[in-house]
mmCIF file of the N, C-alpha and C atoms, coordinates in Angstrom:
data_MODEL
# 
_entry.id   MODEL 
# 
loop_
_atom_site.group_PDB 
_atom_site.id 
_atom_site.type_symbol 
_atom_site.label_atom_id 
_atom_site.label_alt_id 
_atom_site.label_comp_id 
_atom_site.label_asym_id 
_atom_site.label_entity_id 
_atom_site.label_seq_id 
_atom_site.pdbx_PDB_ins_code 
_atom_site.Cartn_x 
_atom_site.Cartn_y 
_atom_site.Cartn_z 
_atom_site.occupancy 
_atom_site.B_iso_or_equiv 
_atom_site.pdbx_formal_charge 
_atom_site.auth_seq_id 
_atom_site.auth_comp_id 
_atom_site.auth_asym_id 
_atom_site.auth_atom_id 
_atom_site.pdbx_PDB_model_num 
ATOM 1   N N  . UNK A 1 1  ? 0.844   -1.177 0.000   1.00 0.00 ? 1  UNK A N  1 
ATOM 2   C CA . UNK A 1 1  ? 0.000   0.000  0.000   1.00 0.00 ? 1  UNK A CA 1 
ATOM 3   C C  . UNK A 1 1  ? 0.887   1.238  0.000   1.00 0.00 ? 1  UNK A C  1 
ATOM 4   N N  . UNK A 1 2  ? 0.523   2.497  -0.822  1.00 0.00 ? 2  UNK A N  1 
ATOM 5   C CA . UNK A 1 2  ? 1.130   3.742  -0.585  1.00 0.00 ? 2  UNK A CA 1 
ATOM 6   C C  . UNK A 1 2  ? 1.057   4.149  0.781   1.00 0.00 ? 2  UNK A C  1 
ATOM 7   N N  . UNK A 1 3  ? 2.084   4.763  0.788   1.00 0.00 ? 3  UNK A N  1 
ATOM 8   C CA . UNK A 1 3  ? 2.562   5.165  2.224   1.00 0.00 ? 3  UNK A CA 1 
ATOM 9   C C  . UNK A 1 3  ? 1.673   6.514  2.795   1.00 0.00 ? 3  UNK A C  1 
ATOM 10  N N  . UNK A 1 4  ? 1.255   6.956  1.413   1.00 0.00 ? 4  UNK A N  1 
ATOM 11  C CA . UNK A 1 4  ? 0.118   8.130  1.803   1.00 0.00 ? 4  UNK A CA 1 
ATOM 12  C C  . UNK A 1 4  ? -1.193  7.685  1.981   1.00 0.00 ? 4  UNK A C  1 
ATOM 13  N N  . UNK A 1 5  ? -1.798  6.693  1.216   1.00 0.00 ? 5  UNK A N  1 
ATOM 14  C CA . UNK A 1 5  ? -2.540  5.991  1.658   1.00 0.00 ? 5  UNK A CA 1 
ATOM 15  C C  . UNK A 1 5  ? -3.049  5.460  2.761   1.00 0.00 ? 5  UNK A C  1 
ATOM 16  N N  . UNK A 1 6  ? -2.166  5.001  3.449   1.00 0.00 ? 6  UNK A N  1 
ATOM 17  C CA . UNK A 1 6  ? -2.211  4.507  4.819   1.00 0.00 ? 6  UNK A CA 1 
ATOM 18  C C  . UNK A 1 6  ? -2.926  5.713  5.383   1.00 0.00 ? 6  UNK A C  1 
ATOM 19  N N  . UNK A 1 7  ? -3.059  6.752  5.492   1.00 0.00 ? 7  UNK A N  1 
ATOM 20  C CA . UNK A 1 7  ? -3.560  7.672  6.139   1.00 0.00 ? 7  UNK A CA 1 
ATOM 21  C C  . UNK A 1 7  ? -4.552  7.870  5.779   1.00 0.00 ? 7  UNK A C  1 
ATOM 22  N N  . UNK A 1 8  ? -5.987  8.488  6.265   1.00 0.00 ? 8  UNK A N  1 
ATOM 23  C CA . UNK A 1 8  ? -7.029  8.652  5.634   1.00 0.00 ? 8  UNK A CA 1 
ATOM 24  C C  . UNK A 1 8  ? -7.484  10.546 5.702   1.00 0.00 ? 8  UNK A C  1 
ATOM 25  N N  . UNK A 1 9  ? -7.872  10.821 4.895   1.00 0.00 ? 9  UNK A N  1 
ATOM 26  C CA . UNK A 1 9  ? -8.121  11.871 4.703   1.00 0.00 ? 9  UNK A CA 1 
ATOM 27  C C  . UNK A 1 9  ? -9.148  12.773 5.486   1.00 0.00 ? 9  UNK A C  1 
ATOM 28  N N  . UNK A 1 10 ? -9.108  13.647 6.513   1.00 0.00 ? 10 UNK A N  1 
ATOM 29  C CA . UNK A 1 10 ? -10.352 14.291 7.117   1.00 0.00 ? 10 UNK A CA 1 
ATOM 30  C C  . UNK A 1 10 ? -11.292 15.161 6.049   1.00 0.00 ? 10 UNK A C  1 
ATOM 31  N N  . UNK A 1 11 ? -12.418 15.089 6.558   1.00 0.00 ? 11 UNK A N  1 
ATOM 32  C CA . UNK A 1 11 ? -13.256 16.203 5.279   1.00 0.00 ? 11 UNK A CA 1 
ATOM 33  C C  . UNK A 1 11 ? -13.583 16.978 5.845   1.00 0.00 ? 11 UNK A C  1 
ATOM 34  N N  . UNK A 1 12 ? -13.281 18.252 5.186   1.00 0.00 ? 12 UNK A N  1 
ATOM 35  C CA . UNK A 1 12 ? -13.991 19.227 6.363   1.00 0.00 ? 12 UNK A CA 1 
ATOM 36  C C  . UNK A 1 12 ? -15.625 19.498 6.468   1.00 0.00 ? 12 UNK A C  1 
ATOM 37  N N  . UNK A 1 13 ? -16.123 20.363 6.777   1.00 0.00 ? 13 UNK A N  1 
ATOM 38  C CA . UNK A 1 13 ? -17.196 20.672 7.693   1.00 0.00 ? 13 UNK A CA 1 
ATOM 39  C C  . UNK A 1 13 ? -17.738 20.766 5.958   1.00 0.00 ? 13 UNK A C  1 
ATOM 40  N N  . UNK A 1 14 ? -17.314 21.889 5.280   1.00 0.00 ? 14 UNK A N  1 
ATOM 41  C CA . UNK A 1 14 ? -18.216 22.768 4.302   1.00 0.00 ? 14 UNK A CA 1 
ATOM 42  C C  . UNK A 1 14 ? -17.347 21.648 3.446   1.00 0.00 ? 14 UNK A C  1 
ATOM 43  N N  . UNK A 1 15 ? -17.295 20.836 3.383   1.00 0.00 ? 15 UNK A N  1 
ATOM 44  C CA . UNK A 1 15 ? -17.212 19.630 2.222   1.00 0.00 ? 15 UNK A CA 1 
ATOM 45  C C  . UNK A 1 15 ? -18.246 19.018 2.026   1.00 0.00 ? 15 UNK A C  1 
ATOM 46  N N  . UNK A 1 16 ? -19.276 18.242 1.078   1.00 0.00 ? 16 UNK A N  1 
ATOM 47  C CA . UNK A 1 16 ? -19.825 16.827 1.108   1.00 0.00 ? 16 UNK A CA 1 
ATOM 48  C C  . UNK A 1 16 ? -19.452 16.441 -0.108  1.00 0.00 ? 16 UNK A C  1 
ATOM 49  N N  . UNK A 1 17 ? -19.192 14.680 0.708   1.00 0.00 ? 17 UNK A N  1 
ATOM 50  C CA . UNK A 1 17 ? -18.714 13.755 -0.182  1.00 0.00 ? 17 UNK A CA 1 
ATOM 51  C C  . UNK A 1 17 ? -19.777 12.713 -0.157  1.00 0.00 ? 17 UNK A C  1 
ATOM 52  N N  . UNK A 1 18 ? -19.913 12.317 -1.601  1.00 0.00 ? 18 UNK A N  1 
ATOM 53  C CA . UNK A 1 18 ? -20.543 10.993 -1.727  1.00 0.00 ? 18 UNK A CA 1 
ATOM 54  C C  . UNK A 1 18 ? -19.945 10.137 -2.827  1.00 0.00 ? 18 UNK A C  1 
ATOM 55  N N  . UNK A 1 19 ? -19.960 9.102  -2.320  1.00 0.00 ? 19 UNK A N  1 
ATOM 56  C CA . UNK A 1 19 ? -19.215 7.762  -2.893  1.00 0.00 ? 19 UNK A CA 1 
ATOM 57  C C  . UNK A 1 19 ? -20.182 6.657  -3.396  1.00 0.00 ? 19 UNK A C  1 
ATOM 58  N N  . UNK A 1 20 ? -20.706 6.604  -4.744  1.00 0.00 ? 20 UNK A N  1 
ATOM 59  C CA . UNK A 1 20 ? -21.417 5.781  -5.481  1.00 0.00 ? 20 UNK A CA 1 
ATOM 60  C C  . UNK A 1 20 ? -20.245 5.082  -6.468  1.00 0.00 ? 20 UNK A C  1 
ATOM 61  N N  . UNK A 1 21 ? -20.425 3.299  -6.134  1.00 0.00 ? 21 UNK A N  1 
ATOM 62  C CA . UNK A 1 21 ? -19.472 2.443  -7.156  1.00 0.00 ? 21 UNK A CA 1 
ATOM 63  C C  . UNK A 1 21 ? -18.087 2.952  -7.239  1.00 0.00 ? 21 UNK A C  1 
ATOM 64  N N  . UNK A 1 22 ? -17.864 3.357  -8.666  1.00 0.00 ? 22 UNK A N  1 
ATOM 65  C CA . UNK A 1 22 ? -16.352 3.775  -8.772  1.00 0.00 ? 22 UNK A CA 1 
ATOM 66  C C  . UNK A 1 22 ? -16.847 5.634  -8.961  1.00 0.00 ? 22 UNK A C  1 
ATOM 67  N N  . UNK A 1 23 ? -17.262 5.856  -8.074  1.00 0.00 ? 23 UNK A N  1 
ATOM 68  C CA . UNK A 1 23 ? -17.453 7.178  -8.809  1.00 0.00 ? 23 UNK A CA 1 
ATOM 69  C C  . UNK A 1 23 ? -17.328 8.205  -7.656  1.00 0.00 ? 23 UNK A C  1 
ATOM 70  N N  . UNK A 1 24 ? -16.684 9.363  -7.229  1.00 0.00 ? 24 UNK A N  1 
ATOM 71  C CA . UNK A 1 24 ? -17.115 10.104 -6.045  1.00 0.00 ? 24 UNK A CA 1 
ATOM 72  C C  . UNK A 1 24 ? -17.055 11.606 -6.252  1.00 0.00 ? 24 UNK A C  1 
ATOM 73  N N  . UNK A 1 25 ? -18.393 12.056 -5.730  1.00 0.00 ? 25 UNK A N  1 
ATOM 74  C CA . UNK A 1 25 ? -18.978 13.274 -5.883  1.00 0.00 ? 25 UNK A CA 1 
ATOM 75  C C  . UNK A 1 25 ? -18.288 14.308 -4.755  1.00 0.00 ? 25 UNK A C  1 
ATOM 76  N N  . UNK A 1 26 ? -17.663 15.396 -4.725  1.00 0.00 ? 26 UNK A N  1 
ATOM 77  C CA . UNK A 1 26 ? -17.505 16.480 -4.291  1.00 0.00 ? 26 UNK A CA 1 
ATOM 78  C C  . UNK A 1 26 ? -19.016 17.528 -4.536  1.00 0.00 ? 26 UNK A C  1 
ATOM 79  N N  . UNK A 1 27 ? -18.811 18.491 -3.549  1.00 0.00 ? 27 UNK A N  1 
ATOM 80  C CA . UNK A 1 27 ? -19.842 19.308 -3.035  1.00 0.00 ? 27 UNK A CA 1 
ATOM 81  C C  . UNK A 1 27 ? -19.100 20.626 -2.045  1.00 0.00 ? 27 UNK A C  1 
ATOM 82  N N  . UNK A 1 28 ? -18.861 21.650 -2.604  1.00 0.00 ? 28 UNK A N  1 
ATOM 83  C CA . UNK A 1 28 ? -18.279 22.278 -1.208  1.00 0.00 ? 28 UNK A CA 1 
ATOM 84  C C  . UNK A 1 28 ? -18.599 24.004 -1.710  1.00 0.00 ? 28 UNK A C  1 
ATOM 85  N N  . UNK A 1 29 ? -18.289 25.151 -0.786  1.00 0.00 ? 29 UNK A N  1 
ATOM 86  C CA . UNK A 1 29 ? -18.694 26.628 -0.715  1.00 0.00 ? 29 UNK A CA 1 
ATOM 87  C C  . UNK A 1 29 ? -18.013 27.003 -2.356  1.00 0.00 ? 29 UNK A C  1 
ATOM 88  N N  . UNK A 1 30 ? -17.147 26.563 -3.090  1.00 0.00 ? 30 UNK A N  1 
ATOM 89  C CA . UNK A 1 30 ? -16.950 26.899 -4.499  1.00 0.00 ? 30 UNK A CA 1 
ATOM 90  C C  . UNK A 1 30 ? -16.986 26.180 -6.102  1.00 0.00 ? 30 UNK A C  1 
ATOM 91  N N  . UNK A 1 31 ? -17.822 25.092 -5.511  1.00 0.00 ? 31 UNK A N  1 
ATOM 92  C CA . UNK A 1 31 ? -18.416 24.294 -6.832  1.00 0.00 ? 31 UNK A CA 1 
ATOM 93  C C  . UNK A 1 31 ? -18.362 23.265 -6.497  1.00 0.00 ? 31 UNK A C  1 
ATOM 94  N N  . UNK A 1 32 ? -19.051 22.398 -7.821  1.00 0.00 ? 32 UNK A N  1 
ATOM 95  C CA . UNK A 1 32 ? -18.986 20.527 -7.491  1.00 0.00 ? 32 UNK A CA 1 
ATOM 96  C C  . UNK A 1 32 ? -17.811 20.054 -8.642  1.00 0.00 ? 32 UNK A C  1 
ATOM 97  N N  . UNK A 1 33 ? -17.446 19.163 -8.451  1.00 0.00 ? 33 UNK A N  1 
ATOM 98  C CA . UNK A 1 33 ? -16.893 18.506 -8.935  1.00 0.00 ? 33 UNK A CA 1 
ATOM 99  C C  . UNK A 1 33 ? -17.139 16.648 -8.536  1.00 0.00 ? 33 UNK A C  1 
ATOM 100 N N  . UNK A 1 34 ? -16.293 15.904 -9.856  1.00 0.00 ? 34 UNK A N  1 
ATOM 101 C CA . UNK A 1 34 ? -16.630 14.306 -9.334  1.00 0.00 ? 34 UNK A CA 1 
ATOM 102 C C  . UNK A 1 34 ? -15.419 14.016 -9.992  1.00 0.00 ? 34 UNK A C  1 
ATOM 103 N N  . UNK A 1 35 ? -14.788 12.569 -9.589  1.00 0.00 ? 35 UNK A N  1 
ATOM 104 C CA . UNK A 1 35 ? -13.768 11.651 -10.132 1.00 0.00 ? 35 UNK A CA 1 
ATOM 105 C C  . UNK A 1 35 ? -14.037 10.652 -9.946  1.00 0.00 ? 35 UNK A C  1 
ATOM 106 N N  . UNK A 1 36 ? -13.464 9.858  -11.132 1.00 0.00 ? 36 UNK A N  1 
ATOM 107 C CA . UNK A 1 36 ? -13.874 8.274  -11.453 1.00 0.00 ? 36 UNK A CA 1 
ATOM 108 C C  . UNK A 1 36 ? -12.288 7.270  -10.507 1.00 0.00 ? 36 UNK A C  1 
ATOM 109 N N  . UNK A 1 37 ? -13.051 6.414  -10.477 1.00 0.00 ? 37 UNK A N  1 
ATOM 110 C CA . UNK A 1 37 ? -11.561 5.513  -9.579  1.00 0.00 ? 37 UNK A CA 1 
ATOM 111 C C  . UNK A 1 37 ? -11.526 4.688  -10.504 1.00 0.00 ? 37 UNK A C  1 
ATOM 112 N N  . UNK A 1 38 ? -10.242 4.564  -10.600 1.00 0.00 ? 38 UNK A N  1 
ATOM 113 C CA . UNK A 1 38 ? -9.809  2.708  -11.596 1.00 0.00 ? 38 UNK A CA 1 
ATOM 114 C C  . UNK A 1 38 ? -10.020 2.058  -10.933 1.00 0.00 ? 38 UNK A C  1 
ATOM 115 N N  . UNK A 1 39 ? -10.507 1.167  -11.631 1.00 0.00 ? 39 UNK A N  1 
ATOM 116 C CA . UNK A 1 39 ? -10.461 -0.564 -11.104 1.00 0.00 ? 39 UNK A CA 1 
ATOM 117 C C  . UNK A 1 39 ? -9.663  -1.007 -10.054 1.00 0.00 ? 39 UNK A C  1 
ATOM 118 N N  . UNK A 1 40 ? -9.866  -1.529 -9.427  1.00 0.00 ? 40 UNK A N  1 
ATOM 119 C CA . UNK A 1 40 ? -8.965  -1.875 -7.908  1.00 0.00 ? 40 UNK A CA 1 
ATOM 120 C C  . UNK A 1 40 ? -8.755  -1.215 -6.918  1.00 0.00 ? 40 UNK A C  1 
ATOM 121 N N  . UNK A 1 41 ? -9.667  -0.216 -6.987  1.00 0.00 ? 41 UNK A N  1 
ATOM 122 C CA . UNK A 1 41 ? -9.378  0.776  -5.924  1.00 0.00 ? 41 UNK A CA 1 
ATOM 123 C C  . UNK A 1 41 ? -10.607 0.888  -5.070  1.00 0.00 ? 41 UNK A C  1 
ATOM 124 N N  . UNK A 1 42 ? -10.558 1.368  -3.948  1.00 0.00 ? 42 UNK A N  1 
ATOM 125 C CA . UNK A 1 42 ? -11.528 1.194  -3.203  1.00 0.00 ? 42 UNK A CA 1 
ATOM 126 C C  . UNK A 1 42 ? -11.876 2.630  -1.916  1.00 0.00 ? 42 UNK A C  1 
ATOM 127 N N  . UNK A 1 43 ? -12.347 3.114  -2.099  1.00 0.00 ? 43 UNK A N  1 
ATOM 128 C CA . UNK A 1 43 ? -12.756 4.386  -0.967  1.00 0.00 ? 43 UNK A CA 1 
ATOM 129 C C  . UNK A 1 43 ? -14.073 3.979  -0.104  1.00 0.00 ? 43 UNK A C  1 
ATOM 130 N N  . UNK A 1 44 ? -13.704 3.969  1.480   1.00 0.00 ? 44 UNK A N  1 
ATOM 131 C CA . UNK A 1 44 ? -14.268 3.788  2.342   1.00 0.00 ? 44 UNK A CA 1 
ATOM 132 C C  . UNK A 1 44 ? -14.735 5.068  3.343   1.00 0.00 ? 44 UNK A C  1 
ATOM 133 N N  . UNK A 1 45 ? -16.078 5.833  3.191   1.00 0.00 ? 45 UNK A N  1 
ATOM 134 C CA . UNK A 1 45 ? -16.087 7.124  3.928   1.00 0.00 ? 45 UNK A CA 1 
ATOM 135 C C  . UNK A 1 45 ? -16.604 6.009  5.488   1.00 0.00 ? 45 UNK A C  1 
ATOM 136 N N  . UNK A 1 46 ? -15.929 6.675  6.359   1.00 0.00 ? 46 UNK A N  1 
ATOM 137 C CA . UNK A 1 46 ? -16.541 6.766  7.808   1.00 0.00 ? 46 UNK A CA 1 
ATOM 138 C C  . UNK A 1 46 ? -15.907 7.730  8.690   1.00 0.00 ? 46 UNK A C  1 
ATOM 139 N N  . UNK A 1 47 ? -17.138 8.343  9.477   1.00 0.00 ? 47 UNK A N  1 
ATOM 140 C CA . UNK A 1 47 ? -16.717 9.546  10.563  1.00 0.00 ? 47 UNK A CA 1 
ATOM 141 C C  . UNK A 1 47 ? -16.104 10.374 9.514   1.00 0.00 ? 47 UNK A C  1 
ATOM 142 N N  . UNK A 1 48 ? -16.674 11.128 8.673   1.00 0.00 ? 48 UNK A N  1 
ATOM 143 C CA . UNK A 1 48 ? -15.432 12.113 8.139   1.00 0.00 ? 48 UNK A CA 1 
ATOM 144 C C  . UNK A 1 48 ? -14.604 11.589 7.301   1.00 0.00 ? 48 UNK A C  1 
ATOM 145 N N  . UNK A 1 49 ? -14.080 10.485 7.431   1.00 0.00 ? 49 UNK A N  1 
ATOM 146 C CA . UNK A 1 49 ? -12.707 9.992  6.906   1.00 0.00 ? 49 UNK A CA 1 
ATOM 147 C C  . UNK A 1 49 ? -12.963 9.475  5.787   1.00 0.00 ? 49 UNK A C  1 
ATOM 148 N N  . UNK A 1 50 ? -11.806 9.711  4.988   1.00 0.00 ? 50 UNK A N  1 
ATOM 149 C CA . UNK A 1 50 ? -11.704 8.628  4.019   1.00 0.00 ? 50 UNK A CA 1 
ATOM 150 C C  . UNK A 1 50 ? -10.809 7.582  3.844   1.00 0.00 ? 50 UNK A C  1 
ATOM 151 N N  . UNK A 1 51 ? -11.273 6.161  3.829   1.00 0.00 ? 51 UNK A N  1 
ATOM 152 C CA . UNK A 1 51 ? -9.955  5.489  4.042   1.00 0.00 ? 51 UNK A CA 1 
ATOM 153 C C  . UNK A 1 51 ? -9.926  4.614  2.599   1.00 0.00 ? 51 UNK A C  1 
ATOM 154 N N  . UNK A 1 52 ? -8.720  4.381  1.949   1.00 0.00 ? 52 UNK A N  1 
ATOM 155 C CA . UNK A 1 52 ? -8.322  4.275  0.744   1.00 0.00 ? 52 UNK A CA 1 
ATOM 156 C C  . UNK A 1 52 ? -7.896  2.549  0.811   1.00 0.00 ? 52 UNK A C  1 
ATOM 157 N N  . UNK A 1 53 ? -8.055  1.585  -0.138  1.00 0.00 ? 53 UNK A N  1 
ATOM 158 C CA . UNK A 1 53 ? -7.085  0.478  -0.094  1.00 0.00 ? 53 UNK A CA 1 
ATOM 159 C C  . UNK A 1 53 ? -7.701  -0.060 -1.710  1.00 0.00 ? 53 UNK A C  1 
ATOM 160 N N  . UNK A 1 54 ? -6.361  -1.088 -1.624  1.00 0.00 ? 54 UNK A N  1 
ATOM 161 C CA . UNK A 1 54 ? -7.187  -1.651 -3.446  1.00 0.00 ? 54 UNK A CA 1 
ATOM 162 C C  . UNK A 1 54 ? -5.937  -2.760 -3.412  1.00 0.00 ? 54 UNK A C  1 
ATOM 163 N N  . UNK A 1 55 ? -5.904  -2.954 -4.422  1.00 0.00 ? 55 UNK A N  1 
ATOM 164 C CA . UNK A 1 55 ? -4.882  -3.742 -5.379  1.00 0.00 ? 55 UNK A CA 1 
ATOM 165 C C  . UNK A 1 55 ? -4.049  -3.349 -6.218  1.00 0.00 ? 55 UNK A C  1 
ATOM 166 N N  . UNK A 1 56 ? -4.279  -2.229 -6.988  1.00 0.00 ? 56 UNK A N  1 
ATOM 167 C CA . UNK A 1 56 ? -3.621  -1.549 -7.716  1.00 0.00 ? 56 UNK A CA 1 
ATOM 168 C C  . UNK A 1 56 ? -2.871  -0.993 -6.769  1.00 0.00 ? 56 UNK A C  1 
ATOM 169 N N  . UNK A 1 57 ? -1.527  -0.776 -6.299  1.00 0.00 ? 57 UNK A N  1 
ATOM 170 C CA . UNK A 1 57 ? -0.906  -0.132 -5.236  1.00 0.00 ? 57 UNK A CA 1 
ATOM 171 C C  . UNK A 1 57 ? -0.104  0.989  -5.986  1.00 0.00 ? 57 UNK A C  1 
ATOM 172 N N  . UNK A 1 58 ? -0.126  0.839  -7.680  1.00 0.00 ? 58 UNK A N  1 
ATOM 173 C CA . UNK A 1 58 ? 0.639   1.885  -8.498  1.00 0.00 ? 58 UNK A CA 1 
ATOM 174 C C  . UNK A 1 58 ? -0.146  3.116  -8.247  1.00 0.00 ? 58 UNK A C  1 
ATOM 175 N N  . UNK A 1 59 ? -1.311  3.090  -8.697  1.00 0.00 ? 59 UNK A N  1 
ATOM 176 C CA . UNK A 1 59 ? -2.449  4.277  -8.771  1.00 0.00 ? 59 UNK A CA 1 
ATOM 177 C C  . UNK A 1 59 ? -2.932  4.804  -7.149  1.00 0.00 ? 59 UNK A C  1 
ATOM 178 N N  . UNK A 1 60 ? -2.724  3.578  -6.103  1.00 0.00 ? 60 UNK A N  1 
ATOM 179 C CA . UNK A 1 60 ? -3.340  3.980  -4.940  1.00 0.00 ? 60 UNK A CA 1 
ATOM 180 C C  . UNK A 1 60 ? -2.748  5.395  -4.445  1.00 0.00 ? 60 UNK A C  1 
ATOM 181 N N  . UNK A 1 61 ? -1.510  5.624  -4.468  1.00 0.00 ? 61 UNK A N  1 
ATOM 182 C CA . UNK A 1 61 ? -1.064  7.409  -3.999  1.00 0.00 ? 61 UNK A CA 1 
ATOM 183 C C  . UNK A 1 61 ? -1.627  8.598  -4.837  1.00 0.00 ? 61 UNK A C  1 
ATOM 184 N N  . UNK A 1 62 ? -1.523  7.741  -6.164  1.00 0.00 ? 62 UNK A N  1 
ATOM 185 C CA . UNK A 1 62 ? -2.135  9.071  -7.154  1.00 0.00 ? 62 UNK A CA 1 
ATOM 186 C C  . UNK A 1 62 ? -3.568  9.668  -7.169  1.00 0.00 ? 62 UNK A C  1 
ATOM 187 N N  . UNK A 1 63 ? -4.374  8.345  -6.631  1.00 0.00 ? 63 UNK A N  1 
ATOM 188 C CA . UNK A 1 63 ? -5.999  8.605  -6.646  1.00 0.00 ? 63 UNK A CA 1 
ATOM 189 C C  . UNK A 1 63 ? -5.797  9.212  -4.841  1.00 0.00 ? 63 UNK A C  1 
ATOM 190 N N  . UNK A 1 64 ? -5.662  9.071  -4.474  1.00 0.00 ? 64 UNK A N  1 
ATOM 191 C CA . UNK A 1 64 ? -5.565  9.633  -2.969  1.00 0.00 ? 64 UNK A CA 1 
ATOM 192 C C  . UNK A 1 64 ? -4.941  10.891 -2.786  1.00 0.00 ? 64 UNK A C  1 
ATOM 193 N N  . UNK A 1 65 ? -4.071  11.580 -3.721  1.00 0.00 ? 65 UNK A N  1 
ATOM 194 C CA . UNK A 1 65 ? -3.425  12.897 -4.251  1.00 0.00 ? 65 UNK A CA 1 
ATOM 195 C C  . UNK A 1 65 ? -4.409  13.331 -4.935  1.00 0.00 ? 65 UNK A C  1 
ATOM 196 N N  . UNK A 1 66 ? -5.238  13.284 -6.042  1.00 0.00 ? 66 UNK A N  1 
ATOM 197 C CA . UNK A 1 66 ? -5.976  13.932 -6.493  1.00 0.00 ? 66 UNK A CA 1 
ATOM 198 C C  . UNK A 1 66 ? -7.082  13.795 -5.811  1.00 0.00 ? 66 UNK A C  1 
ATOM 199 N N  . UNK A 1 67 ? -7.593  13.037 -4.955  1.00 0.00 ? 67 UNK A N  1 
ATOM 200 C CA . UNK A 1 67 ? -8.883  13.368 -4.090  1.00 0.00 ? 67 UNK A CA 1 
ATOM 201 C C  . UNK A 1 67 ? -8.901  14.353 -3.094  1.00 0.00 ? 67 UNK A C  1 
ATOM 202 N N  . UNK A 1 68 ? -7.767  14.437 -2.491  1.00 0.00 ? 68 UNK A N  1 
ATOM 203 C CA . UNK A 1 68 ? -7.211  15.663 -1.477  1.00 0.00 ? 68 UNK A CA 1 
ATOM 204 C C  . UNK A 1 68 ? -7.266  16.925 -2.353  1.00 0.00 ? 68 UNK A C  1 
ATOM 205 N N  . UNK A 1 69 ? -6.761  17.003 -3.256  1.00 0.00 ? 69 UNK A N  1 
ATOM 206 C CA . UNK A 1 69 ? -6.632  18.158 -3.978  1.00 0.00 ? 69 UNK A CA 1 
ATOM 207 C C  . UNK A 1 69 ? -7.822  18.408 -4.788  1.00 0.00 ? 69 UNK A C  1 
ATOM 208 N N  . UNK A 1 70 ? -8.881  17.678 -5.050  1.00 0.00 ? 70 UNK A N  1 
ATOM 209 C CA . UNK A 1 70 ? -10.867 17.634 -5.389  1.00 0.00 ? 70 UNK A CA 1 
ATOM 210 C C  . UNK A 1 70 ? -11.233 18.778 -4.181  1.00 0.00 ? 70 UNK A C  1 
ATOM 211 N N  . UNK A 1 71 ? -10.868 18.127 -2.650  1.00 0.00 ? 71 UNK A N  1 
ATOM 212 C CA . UNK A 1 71 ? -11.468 18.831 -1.761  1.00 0.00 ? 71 UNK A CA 1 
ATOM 213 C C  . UNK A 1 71 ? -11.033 19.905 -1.472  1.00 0.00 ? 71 UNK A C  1 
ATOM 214 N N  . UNK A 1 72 ? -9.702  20.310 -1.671  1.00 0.00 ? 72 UNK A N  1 
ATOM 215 C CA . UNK A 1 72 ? -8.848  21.540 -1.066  1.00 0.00 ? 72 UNK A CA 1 
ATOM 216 C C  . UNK A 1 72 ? -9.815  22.329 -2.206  1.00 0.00 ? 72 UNK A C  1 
ATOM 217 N N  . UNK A 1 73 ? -9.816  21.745 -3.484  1.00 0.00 ? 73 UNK A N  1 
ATOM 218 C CA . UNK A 1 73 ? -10.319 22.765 -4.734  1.00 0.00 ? 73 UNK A CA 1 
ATOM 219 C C  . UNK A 1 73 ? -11.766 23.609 -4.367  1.00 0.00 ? 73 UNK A C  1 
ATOM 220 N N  . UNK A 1 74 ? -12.438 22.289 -4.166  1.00 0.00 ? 74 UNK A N  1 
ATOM 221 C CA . UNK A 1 74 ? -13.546 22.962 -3.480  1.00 0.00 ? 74 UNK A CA 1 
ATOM 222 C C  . UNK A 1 74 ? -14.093 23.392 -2.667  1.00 0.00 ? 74 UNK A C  1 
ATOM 223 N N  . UNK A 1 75 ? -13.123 23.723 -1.521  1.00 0.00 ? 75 UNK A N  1 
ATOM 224 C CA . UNK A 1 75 ? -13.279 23.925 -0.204  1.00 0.00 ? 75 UNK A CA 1 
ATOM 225 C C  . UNK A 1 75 ? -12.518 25.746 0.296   1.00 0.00 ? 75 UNK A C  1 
ATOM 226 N N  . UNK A 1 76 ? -10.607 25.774 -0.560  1.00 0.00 ? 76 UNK A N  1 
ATOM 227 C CA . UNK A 1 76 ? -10.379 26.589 -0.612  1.00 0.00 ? 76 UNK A CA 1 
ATOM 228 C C  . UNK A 1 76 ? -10.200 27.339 -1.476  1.00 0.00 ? 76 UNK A C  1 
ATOM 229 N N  . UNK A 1 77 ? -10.211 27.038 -2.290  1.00 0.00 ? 77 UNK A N  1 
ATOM 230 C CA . UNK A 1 77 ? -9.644  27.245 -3.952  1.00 0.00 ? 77 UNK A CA 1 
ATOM 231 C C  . UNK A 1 77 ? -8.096  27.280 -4.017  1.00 0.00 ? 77 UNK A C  1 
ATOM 232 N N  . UNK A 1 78 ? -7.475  27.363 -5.390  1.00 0.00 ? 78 UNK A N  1 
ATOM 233 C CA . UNK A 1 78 ? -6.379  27.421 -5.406  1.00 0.00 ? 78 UNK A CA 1 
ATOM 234 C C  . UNK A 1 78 ? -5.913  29.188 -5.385  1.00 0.00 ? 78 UNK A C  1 
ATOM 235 N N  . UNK A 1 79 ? -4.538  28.937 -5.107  1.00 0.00 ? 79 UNK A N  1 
ATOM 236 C CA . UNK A 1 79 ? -3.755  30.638 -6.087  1.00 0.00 ? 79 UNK A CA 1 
ATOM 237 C C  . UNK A 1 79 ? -2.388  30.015 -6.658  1.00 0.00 ? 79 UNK A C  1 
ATOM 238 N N  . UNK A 1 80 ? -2.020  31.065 -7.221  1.00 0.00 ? 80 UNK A N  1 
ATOM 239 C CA . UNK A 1 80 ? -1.017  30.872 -8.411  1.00 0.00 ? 80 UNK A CA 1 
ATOM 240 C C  . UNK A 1 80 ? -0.006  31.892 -7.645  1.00 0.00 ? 80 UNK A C  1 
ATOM 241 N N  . UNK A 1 81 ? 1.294   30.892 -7.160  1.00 0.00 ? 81 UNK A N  1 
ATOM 242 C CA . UNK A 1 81 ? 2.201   31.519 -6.198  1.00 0.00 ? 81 UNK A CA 1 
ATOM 243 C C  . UNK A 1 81 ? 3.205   32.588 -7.152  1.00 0.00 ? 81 UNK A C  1 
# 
């Protein structure tokens, strides 16, 4: 398993997440957005959290990097340093 993985992600307050099949919906104070998961991957919401595991262990850091960065998007937005 990715080593970032192992960790699960908190959501904040003005986030909602929903997790249908391979598919998970963002919701937050600056738009929606959704991302598809590859095959072998697996997202588990409880309490807040998200906890990540699969089979694919190549993709598992990358889908867990771009889900963090789904919520930061919609939660804080970005800036351009």
């Amino acid at each position: 398993m990715s080593r970032l993985a192992r960790n699960p992600i908190t959501i904040p307050s003005d986030v909602k997440i929903s997790v249908n099949d391979n598919v998970i919906n963002f919701e937050g104070k600056l738009g929606k957005s959704s991302s598809t998961l590859p095959n072998g991957i697996v997202v588990d919401m409880k309490d807040n959290l998200l906890h990540f595991s699969g089979e694919n262990k190549a993709l598992l850091g990358t889908v867990y990097a771009n889900v963090k960065n789904e919520i930061v998007g919609n939660s804080q937005g970005f800036e351009k340093d």
